[in-house]
C-alpha positions in Angstrom: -17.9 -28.8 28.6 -14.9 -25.9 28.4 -12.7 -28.6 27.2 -15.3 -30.1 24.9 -15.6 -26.8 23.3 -11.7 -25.8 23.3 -10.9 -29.2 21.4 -13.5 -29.1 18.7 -11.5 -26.7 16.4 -8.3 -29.6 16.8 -11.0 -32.3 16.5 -12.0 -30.6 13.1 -9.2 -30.1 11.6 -7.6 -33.4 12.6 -10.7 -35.0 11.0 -11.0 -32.3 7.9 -7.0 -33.8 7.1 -8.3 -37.3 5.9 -5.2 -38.7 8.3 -2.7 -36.6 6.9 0.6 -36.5 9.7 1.2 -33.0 11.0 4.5 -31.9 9.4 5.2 -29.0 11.0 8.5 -30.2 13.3 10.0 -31.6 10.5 9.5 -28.4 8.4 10.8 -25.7 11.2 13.7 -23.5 10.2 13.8 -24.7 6.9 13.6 -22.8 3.6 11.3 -24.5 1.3 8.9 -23.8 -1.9 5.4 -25.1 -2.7 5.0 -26.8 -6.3 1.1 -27.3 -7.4 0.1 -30.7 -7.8 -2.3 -29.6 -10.0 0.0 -27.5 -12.2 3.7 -29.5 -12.0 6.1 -26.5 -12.5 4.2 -23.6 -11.3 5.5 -23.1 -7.0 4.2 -20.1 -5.0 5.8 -16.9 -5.3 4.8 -13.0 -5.0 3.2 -10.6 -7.3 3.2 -6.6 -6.8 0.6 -4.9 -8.0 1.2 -1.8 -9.6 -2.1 0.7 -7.9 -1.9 3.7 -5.8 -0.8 2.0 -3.5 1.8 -1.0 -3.9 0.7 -4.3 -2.6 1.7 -7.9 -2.7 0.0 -10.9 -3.6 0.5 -14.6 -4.1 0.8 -15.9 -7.3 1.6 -18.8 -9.3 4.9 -18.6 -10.8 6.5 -20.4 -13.2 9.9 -22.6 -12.1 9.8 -25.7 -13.7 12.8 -27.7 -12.2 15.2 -24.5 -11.9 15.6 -23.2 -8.6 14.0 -19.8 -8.3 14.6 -17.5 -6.0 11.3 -16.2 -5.9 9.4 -19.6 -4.8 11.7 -19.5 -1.6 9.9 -19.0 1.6 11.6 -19.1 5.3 9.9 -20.9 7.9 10.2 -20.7 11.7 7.7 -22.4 14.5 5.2 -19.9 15.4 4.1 -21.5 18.8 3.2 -24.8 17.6 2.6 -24.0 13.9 4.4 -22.1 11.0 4.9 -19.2 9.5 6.5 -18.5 5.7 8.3 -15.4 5.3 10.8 -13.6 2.8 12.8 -10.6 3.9 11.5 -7.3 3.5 15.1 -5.7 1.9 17.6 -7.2 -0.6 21.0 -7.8 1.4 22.8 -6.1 -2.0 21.3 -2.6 -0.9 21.9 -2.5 2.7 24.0 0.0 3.4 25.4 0.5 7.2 22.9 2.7 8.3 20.2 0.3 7.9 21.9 -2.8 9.6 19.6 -2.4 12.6 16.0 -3.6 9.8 18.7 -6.0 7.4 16.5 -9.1 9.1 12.9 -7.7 8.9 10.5 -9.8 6.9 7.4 -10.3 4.7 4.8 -12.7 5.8 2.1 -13.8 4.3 -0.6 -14.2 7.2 -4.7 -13.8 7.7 -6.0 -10.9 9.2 -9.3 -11.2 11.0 -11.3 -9.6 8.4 -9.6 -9.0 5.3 -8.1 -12.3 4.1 -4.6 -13.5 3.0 -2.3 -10.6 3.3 1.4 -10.5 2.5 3.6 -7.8 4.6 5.9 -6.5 7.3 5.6 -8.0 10.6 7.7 -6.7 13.0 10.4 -9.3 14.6 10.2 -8.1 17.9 6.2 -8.2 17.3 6.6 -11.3 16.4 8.8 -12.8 19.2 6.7 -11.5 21.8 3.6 -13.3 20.7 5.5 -16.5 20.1 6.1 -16.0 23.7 2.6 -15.0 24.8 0.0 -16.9 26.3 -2.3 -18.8 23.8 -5.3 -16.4 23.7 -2.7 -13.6 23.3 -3.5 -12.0 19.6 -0.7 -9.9 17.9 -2.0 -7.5 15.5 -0.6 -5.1 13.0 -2.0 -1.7 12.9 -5.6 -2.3 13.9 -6.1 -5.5 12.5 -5.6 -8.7 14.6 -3.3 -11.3 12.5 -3.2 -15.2 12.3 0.5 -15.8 11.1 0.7 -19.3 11.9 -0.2 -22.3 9.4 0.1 -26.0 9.5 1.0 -28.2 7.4 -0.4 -32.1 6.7 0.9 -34.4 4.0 0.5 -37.9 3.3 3.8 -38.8 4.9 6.3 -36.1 6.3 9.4 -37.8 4.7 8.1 -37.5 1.4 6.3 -33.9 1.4 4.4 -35.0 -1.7 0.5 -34.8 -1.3 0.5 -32.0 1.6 -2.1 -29.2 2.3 -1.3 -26.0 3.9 -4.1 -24.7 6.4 -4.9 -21.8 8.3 -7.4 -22.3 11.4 -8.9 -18.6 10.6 -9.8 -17.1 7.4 -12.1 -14.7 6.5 -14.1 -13.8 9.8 -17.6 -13.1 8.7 -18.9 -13.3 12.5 -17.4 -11.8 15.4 -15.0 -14.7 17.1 -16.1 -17.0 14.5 -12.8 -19.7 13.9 -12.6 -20.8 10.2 -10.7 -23.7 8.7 -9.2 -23.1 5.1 -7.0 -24.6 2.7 -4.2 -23.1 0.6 -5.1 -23.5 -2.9 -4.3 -22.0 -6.4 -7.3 -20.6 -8.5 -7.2 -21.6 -12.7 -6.4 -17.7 -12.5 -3.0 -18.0 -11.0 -3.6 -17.0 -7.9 -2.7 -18.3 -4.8 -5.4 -18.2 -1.6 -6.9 -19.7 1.5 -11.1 -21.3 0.9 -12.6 -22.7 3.3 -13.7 -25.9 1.0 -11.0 -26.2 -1.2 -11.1 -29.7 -3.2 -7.7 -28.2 -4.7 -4.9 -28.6 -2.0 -3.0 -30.7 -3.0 1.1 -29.2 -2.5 4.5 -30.7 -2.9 6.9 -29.1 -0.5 10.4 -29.0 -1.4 13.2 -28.3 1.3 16.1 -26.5 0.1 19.6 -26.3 1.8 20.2 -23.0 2.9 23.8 -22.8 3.3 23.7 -22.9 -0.5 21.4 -19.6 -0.8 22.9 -16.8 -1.0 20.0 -14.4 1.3 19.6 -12.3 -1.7 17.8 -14.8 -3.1 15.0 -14.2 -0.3 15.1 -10.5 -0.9 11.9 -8.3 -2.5 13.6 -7.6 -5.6 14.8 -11.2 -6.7 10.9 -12.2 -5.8 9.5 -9.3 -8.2 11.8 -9.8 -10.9 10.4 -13.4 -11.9 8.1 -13.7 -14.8 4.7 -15.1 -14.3 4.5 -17.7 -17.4 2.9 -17.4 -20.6 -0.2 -19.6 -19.6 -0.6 -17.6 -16.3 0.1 -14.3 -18.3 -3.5 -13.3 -18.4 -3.7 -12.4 -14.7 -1.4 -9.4 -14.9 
């Protein structure tokens, strides 16, 4: 019965991909983008709000064919998953003194009870739950995090028709496990619902000896222009 119940959530997700193939080897220590199917042109990229306190977001943004720095996203195997990141600082400003945090990074990631979250995880945090046992949680501040995401497309040479899940979302019940889909609202912005019909992604994979790490940096993200159709959101 144990195993019954610890296979159900693979069982679900497996039958929730419509046999999709499980791309996440192929996409491990890669730096890629995510282009809307829905909106050809328009890939994943941040957005800072401007409150009392600053905060970052996923938006659509606009990149047509160009590459733009801000659609690029790092990924690494997280156990036996993914996770996206950008780094936290711009290589252009680091000075000596700050040589020791030059490889920190942004994540975007679900927290247990507030939702999609883009921020700093600690690498060493990081490592050490990679290198955990299974029911291991890592957590930042006081919130327990879900940084790891897969990713199914139609076929994994092609990247064309893939959906980017998370097995947790919002937790609305104590230890309840979740299944949702990256999607992109007609708003602009970019998050995880459970029963997303819109989830459809086309990866790209970029080579990264020809990207200067600048490009991965905050300020090259926050720079880019949300387009005129998406302007509304701002």
């Amino acid at each position: 019965m144990k195993k019954l119940l610890f296979l159900l959530p693979i069982l679900c997700i497996q039958f929730a991909q419509g046999g999709q193939q499980n791309c996440n080897s192929e996409l491990a220590d890669k730096i890629v983008s995510f282009e809307s199917n829905n909106w050809p042109g328009y890939q994943v990229g941040l957005y800072e709000t401007r409150t009392k306190v600053a905060t970052l977001l996923l938006s659509l943004v606009w990149a047509g064919q160009a590459l733009r720095p801000g659609t690029l996203w790092m990924t690494e195997q997280c156990r036996d998953q993914l996770c996206f990141s950008r780094y936290k600082y711009d290589a252009r400003e680091m000075g000596d003194y700050y040589k020791n945090i030059v490889d920190e990074k942004n994540y975007f990631y679900m927290q247990r009870f507030g939702g999609l979250t883009v921020d700093l995880v600690w690498s060493h945090d990081l490592d050490d739950w990679k290198n955990a046992k299974p029911s291991e949680k890592i957590r930042v501040g006081l919130q327990t995090i879900f940084p790891g995401f897969d990713v199914f497309c139609d076929k994994c040479d092609r990247l064309k028709y893939c959906t980017v899940v998370t097995k947790k979302k919002n937790i609305d019940r104590w230890n309840r496990d979740k299944i949702g889909k990256m999607m992109a609202t007609s708003d602009g912005w970019v998050q995880f619902e459970e029963f997303s019909q819109n989830e459809n992604w086309t990866i790209k994979v970029h080579d990264k000896n020809k990207i200067p790490d600048w490009y991965l940096g905050p300020n090259c993200a926050l720079s880019v222009n949300i387009s005129s159709v998406m302007s509304f959101i701002v």
